[in-house]
PDB file of N, H, CA, C and O in Angstrom:
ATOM      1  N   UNK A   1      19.812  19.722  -3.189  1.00  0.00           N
ATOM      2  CA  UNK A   1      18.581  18.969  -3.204  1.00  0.00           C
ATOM      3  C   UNK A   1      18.631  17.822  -2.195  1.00  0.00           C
ATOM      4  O   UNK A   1      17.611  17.515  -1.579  1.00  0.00           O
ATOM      5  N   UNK A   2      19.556  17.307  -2.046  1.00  0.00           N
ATOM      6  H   UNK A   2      20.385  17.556  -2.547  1.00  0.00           H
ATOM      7  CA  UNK A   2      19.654  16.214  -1.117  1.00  0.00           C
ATOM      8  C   UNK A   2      19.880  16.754   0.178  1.00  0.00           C
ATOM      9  O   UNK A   2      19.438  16.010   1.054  1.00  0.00           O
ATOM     10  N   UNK A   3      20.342  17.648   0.544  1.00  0.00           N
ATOM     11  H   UNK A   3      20.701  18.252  -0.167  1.00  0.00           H
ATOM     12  CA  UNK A   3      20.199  18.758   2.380  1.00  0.00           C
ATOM     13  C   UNK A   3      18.269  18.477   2.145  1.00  0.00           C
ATOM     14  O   UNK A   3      17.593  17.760   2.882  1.00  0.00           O
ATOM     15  N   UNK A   4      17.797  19.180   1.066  1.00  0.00           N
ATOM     16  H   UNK A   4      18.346  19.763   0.467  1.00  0.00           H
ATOM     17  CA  UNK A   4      15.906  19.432   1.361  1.00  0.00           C
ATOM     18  C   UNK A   4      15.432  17.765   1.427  1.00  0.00           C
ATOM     19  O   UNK A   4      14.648  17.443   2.321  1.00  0.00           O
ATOM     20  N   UNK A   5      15.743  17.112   0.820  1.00  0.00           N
ATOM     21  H   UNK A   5      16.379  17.374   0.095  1.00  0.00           H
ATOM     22  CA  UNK A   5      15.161  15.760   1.007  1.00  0.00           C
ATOM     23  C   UNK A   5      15.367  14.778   2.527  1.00  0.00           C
ATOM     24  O   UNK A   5      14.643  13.915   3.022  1.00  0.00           O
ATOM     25  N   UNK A   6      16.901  15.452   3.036  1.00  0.00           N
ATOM     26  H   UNK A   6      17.490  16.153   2.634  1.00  0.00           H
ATOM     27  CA  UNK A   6      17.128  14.465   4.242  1.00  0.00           C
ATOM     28  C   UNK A   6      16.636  15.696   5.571  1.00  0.00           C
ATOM     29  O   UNK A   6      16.564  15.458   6.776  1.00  0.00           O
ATOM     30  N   UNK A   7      16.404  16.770   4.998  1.00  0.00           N
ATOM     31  H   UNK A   7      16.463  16.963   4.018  1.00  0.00           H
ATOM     32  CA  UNK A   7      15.635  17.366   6.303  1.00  0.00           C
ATOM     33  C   UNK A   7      14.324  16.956   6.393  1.00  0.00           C
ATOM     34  O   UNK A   7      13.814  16.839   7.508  1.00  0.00           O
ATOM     35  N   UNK A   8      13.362  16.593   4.852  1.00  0.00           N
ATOM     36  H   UNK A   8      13.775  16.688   3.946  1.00  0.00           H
ATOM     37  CA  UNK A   8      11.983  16.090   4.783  1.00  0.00           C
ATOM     38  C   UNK A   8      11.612  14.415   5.592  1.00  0.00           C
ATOM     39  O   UNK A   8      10.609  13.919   6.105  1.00  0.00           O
ATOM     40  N   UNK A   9      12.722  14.056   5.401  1.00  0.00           N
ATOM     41  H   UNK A   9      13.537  14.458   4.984  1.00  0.00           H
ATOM     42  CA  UNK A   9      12.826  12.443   5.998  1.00  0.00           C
ATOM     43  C   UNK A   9      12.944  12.933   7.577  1.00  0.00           C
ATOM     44  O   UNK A   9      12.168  12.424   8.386  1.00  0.00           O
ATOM     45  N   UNK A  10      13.733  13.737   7.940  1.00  0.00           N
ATOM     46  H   UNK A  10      14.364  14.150   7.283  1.00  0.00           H
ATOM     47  CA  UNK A  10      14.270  13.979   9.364  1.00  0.00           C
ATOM     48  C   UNK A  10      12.487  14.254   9.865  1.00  0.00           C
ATOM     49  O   UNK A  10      11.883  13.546  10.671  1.00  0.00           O
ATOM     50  N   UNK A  11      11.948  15.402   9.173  1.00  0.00           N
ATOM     51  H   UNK A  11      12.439  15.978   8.519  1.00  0.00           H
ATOM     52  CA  UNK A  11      10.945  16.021  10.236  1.00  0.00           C
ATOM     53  C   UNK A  11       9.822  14.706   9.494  1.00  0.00           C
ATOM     54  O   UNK A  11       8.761  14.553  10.098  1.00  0.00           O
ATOM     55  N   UNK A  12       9.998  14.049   8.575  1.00  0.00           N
ATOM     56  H   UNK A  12      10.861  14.174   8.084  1.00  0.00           H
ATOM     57  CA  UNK A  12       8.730  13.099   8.872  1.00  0.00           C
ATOM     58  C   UNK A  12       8.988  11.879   9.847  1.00  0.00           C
ATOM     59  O   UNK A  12       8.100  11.125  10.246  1.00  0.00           O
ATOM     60  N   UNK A  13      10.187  11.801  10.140  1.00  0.00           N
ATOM     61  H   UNK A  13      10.908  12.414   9.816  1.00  0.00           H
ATOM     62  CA  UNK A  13       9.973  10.768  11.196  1.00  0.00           C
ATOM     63  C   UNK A  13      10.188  11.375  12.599  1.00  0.00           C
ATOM     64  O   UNK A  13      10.238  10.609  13.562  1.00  0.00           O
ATOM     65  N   UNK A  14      10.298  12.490  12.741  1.00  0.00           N
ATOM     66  H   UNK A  14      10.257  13.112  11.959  1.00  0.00           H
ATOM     67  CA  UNK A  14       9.827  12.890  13.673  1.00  0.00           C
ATOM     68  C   UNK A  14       8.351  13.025  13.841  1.00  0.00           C
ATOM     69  O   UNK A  14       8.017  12.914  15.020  1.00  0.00           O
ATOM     70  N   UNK A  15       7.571  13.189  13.178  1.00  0.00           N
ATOM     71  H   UNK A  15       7.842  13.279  12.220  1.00  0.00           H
ATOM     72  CA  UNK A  15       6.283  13.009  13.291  1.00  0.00           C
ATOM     73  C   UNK A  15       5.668  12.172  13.451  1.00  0.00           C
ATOM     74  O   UNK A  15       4.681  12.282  14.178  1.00  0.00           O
ATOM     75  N   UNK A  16       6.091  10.593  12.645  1.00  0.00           N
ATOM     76  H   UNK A  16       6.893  10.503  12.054  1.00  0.00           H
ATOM     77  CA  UNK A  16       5.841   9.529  13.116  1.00  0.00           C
ATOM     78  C   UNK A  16       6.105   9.176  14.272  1.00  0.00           C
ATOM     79  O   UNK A  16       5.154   8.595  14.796  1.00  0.00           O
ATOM     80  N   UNK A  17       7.072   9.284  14.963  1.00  0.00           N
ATOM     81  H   UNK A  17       7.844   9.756  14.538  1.00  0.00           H
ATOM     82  CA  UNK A  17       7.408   9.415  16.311  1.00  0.00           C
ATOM     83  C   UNK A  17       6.601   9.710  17.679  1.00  0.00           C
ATOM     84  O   UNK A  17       6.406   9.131  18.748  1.00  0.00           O
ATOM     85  N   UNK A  18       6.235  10.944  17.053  1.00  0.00           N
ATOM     86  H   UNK A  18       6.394  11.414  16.185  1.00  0.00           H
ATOM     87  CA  UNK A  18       5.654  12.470  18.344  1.00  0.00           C
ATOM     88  C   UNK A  18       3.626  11.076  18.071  1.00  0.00           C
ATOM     89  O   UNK A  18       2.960  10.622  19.001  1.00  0.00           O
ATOM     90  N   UNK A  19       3.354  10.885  16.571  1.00  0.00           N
ATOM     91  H   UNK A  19       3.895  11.254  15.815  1.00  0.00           H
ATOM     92  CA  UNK A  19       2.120  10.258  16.520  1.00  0.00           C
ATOM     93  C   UNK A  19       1.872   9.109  17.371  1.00  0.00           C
ATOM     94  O   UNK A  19       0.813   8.831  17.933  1.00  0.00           O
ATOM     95  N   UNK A  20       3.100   8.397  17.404  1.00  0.00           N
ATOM     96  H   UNK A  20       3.961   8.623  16.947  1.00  0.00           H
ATOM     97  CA  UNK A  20       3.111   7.328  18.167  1.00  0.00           C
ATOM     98  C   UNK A  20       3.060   7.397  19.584  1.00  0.00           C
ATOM     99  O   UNK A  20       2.508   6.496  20.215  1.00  0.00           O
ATOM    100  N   UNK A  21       3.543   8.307  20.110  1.00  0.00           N
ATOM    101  H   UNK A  21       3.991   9.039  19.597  1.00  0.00           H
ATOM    102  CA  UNK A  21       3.589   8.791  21.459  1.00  0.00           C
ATOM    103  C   UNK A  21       2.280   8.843  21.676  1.00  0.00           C
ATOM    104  O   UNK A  21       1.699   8.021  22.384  1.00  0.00           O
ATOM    105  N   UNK A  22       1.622   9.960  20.997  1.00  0.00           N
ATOM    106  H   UNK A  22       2.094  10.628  20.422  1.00  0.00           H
ATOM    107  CA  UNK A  22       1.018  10.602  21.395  1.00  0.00           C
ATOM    108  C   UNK A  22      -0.631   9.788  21.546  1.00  0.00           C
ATOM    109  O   UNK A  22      -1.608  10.197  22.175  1.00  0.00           O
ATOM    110  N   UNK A  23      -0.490   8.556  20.747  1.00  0.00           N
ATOM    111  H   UNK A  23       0.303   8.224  20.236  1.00  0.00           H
ATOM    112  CA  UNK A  23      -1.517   7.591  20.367  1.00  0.00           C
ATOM    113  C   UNK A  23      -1.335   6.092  20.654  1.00  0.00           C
ATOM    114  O   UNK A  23      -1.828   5.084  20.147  1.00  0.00           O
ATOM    115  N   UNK A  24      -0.136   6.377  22.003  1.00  0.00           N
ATOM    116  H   UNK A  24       0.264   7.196  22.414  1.00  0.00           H
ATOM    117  CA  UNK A  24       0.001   5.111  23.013  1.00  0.00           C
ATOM    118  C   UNK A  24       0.554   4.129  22.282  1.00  0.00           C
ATOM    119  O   UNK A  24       0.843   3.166  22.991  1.00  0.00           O
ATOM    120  N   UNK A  25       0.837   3.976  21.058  1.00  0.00           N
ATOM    121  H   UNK A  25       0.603   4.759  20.482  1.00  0.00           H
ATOM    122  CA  UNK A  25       1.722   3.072  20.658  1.00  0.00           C
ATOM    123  C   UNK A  25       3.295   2.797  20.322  1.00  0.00           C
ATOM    124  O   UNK A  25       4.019   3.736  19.992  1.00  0.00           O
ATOM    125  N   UNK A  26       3.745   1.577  20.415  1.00  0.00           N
ATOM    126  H   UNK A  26       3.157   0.814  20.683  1.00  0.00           H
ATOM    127  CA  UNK A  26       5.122   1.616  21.067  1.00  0.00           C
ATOM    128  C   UNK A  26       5.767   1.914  19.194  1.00  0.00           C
ATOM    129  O   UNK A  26       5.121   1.776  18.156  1.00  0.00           O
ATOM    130  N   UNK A  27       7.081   2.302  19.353  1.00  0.00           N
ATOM    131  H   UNK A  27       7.605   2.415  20.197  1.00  0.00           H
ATOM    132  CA  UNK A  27       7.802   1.871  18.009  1.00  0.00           C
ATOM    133  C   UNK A  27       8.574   1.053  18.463  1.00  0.00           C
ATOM    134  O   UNK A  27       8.603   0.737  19.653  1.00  0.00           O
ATOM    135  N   UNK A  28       9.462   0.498  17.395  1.00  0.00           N
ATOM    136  H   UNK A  28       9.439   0.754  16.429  1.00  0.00           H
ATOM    137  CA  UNK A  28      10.221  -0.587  16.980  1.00  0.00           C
ATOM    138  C   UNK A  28      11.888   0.088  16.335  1.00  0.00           C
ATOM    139  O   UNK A  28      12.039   0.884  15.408  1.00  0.00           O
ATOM    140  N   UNK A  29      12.772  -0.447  17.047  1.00  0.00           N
ATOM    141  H   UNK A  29      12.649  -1.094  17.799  1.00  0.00           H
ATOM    142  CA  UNK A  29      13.923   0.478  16.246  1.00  0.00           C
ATOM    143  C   UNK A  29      14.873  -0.823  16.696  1.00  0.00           C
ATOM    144  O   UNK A  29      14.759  -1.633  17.616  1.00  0.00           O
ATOM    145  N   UNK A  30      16.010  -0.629  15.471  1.00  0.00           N
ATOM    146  H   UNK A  30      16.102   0.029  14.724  1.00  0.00           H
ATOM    147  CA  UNK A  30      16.964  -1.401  15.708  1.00  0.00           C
ATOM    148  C   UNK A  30      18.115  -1.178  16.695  1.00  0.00           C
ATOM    149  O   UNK A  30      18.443   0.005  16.610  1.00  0.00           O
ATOM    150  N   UNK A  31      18.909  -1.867  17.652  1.00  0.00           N
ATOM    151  H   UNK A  31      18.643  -2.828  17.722  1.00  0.00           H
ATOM    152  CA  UNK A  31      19.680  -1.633  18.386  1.00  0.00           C
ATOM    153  C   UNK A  31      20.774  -2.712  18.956  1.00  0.00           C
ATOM    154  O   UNK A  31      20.700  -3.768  19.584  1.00  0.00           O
ATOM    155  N   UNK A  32      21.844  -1.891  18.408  1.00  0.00           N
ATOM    156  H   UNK A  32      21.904  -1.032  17.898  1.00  0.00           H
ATOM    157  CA  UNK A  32      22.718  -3.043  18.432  1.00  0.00           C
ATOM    158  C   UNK A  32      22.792  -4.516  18.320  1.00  0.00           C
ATOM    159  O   UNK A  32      23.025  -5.431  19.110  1.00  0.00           O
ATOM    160  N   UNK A  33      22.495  -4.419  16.993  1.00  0.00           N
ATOM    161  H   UNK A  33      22.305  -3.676  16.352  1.00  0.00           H
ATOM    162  CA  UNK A  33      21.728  -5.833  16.242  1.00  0.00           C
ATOM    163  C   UNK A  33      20.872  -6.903  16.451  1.00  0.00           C
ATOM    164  O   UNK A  33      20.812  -8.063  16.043  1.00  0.00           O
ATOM    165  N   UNK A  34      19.899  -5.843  17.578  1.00  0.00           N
ATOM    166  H   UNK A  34      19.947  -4.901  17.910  1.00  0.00           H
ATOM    167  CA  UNK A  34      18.421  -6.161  17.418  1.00  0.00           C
ATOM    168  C   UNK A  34      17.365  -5.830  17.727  1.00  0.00           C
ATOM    169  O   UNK A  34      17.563  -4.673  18.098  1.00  0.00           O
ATOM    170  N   UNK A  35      16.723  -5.953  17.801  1.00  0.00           N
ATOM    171  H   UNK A  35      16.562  -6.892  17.500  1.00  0.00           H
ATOM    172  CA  UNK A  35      14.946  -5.487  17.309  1.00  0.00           C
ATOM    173  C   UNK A  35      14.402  -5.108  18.743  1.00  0.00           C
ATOM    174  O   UNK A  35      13.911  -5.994  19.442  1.00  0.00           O
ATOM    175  N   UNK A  36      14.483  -3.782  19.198  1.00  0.00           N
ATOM    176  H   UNK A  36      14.882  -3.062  18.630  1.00  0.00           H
ATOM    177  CA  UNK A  36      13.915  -3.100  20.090  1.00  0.00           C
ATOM    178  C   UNK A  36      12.672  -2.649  20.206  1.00  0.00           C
ATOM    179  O   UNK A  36      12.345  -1.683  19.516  1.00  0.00           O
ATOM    180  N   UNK A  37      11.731  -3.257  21.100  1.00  0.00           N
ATOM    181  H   UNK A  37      11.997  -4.041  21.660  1.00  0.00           H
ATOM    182  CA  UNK A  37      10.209  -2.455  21.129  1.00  0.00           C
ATOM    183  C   UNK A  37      10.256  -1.464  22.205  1.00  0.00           C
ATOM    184  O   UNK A  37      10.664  -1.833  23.306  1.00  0.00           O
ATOM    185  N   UNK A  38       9.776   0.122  21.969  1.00  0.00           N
ATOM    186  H   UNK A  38       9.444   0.422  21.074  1.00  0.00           H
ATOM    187  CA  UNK A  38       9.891   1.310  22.903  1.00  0.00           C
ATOM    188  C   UNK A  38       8.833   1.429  23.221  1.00  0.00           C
ATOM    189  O   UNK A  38       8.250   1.995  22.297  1.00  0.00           O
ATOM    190  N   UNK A  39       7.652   1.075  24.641  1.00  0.00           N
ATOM    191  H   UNK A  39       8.125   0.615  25.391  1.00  0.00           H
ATOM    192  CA  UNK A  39       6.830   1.558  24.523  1.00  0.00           C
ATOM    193  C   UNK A  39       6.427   3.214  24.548  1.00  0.00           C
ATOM    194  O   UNK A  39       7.417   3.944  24.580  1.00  0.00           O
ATOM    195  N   UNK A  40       5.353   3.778  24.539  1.00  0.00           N
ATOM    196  H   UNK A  40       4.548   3.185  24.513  1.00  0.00           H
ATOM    197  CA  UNK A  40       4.901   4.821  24.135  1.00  0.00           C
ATOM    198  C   UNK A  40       5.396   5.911  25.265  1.00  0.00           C
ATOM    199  O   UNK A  40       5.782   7.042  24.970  1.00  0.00           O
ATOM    200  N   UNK A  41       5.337   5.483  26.370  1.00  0.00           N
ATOM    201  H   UNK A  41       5.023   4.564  26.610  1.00  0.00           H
ATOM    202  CA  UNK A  41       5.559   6.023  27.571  1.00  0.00           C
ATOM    203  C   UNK A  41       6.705   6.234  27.977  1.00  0.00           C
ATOM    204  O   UNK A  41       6.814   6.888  29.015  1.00  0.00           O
ATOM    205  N   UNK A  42       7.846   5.779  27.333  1.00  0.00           N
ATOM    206  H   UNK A  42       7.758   5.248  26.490  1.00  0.00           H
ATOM    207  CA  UNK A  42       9.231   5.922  27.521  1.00  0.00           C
ATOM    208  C   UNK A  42       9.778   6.306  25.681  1.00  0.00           C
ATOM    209  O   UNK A  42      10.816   5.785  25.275  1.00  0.00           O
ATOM    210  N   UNK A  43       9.038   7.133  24.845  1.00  0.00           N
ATOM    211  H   UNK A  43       8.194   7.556  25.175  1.00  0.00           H
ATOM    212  CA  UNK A  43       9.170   7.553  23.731  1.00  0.00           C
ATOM    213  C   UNK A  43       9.811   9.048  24.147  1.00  0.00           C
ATOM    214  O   UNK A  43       8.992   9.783  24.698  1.00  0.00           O
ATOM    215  N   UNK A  44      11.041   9.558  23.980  1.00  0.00           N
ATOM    216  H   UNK A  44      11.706   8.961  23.532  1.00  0.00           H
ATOM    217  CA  UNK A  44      11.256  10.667  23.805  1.00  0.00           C
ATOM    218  C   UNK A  44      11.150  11.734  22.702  1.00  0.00           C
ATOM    219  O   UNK A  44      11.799  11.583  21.667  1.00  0.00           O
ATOM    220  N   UNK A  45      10.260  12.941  22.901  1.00  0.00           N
ATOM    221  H   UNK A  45       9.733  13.064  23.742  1.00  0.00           H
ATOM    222  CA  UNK A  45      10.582  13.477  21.994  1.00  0.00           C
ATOM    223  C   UNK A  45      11.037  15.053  21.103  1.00  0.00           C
ATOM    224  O   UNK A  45      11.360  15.020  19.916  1.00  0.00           O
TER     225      UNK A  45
END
């Protein structure tokens, strides 16, 4: 049960991801202890 739950997390934030791209807005991720903004245009996905 926990493999089906962390593949459901995996492909929903991939989706959040691909949405963000795809709707010009940047995300936010942590990186090496601190707060990274990605804009949309340099979003890989």
């Amino acid at each position: 049960m926990a493999f089906r739950a962390e593949e459901a997390l995996k492909k929903a934030v991939a989706k959040a991801i691909a949405d963000h791209k795809r709707m010009g807005d940047p995300i936010v991720i942590w990186r090496d202890g601190n707060v990274v903004k990605i804009p949309a245009e340099q979003i890989e996905v």
